[in-house]
N, C-alpha and C positions, 0 to 999 in steps of 0.2 A: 742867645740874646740878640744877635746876628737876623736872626729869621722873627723874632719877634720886633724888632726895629721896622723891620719891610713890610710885619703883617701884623699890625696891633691887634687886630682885632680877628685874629685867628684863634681860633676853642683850641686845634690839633697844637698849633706851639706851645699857649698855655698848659694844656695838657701834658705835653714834653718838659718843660719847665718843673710841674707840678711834682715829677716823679722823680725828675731828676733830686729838686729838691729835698723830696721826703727820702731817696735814697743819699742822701748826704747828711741827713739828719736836720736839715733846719724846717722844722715844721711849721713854723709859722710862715714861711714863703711859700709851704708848698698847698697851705690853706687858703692863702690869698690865690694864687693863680689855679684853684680848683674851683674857689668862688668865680674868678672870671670866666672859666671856660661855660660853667651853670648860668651865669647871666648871656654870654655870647649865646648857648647851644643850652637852653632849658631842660632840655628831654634826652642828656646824654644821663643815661641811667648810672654807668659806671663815675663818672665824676660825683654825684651824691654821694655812691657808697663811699668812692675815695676819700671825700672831703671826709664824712663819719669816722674813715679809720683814722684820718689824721688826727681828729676831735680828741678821739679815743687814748691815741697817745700822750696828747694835752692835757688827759684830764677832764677833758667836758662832756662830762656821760651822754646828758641830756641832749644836747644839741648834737650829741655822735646818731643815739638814738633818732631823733628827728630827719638829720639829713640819709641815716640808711634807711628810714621808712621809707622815706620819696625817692629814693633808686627803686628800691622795692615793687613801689606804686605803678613805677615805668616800664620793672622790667623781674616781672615776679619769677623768673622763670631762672634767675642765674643765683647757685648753690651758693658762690662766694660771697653773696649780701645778705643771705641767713645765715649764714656760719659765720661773717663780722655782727649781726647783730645779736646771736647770741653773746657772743662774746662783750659784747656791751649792757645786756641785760643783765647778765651773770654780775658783773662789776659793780650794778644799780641793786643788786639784788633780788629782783623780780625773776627769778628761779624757775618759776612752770612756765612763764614767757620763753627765758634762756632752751630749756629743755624742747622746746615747740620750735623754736628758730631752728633746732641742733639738727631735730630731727626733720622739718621742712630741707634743710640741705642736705642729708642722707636720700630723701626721696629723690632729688633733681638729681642729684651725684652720688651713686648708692658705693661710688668707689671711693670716696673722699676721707680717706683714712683718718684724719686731722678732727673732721666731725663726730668722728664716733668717738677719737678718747677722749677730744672735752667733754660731749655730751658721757659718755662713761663716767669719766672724774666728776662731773656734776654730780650724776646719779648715786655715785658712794657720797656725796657729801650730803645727800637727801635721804640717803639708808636703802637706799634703792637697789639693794646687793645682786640679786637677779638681774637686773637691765644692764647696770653698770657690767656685769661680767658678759652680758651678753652682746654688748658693743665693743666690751674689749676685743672679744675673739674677733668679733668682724672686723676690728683694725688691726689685729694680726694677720688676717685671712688675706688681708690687700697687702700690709706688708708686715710679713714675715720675720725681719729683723726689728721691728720696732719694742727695743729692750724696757721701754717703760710702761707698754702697753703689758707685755707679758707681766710685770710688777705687778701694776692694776690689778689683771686678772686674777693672780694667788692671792693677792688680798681681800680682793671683792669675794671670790671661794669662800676664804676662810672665816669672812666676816659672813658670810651668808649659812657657811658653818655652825658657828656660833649661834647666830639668830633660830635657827630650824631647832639648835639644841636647847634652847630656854624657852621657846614652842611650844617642845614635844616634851616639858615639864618635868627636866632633869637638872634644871638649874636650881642646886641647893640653898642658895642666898634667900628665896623665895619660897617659905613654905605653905607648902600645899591646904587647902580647906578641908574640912569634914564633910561638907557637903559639895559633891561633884555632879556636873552638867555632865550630862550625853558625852560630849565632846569632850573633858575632863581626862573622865572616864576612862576613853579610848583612847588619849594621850598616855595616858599611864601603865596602857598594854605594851606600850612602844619599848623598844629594847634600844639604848642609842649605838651599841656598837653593830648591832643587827641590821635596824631598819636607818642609822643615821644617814648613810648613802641614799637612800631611796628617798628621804624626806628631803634630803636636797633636791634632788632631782626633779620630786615635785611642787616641792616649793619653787623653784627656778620656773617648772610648768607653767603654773597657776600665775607668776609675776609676769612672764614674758607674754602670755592669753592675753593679759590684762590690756599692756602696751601695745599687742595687736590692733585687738579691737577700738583701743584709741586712737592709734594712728588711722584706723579707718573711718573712725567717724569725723577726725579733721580730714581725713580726703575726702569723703563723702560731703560735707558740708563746705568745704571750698569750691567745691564743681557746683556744687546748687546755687551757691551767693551769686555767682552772675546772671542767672538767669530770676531769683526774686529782684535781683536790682532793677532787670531791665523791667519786670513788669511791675517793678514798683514807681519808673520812671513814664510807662505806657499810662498809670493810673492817674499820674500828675500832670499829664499831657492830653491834650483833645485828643480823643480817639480820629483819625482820617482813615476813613474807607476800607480799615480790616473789621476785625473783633471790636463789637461794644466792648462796655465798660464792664457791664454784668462778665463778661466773657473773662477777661482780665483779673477780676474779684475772682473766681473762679478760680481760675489756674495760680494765684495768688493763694490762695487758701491750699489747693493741692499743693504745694509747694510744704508749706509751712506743714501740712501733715504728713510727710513725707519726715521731714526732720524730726516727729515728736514722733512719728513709730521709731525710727532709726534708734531716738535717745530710748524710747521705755524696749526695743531687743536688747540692747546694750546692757542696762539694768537686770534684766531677765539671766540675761546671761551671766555677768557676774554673780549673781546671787545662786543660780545652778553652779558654778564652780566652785562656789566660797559653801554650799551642803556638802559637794560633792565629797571635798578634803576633810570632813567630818567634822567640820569648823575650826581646823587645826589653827588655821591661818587668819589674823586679825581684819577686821573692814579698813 
């Protein structure tokens, strides 16, 4: 308080203050002097997120969400403001947001063990038995001891277990029709003590394919957004002494076709994996 006396109007004391506070548990001091250091110093990215985690503990989803956007906005690049903003999606229940925050902070910080079992424990609670066990291992793989993650994992297994075996049309509660599809069919050839291993396995395949090629179409379509923004900004401005307009329209248009091939391989492709599996596997 000492150093803020001398320098009211210091963001770094406030800032000191801020954490101290919230490491003492009084959050409402530690929201008020995050707010200041945000008015002194607009553009310190990490005082948004801050202020958001404090929200969070308060209670104020909404306004949690809002101020970790605007970190975000400043400073897209730091793992720990998508892995608090999942964390406040999940809360709000906005779920495929949650799961896209999880995994935007796996990409920046692909060792951030913390992100993969929320985003895992997410995943089992969306039935996502394949993802979820596939995030699990990866936050074993960073750390080793983490006994809750190993939990996860035998559950997400066995729940993914279960699922491949009501699939592959061994589940008695549910009897079978007279008339069988293709696919029926060749479930019915299935042996579960036989092929049950391997139906996992590819079922686990086919899920984790899935979650590849989506996380690459959000990578792919984050690297493009800056560059439609900026020629969407070049269109709304006089052109000065480069590229006309027409020129812009152009590259504008290449841009936007670029994302509709990306979406219709993407389609191609899951519909080649979901014949492949002999339609084992649901849309």
């Amino acid at each position: 308080m000492q150093a803020l006396a001398l320098a009211p109007d210091s963001p770094d004391c406030h800032y000191g203050l801020a954490a101290t506070n919230f490491l003492l548990g009084d959050l409402e001091g530690a929201a008020y002097h995050f707010k200041e250091v945000i008015r002194l110093d607009p553009t310190r990215a990490a005082a948004h997120v801050n202020l958001g985690a404090v929200y969070n503990r308060l209670g104020r989803l909404e306004e949690a969400a809002q101020a970790i956007l605007r970190g975000i906005q400043l400073d897209p690049k730091r793992a720990e403001s998508h892995y608090n903003l999942g964390i406040v999606y999940r809360k709000l229940g906005q779920y495929e947001k949650a799961v896209q925050a999880y995994l935007e902070a796996t990409h920046l910080k692909p060792d951030m063990y913390d992100a993969h079992y929320n985003l895992a424990n997410l995943l089992m609670e969306l039935r996502r038995f394949a993802q979820a066990a596939h995030h699990y291992k990866l936050a074993l793989e960073i750390k080793p001891d983490l006994e809750k993650a190993r939990i996860g994992l035998e559950a997400a297994e066995k729940a993914l277990h279960e699922e491949t075996r009501i699939l592959a049309g061994t589940d008695t509660a549910h009897p079978s029709r007279t008339e069988a599809s293709p696919a029926e069919a060749w479930q019915r050839t299935l042996d579960p003590q036989r092929d049950g291993p391997v139906l996992v396995r590819l079922h686990q395949a086919v899920i984790e394919t899935e979650t590849l090629c989506r996380d690459y179409c959000l990578h792919v379509e984050k690297v493009l957004q800056p560059s439609l923004e900026e020629l969407a900004g070049r269109l709304l401005a006089p052109a000065k002494g480069g590229d006309g307009l027409d020129k812009c329209v152009e590259q504008f248009e290449q841009q936007i076709q670029r994302l509709h091939q990306l979406q219709k391989h993407f389609q191609e492709l899951m519909k080649r994996i979901r014949e492949t599996s002999g339609g084992l596997f649901p849309k």
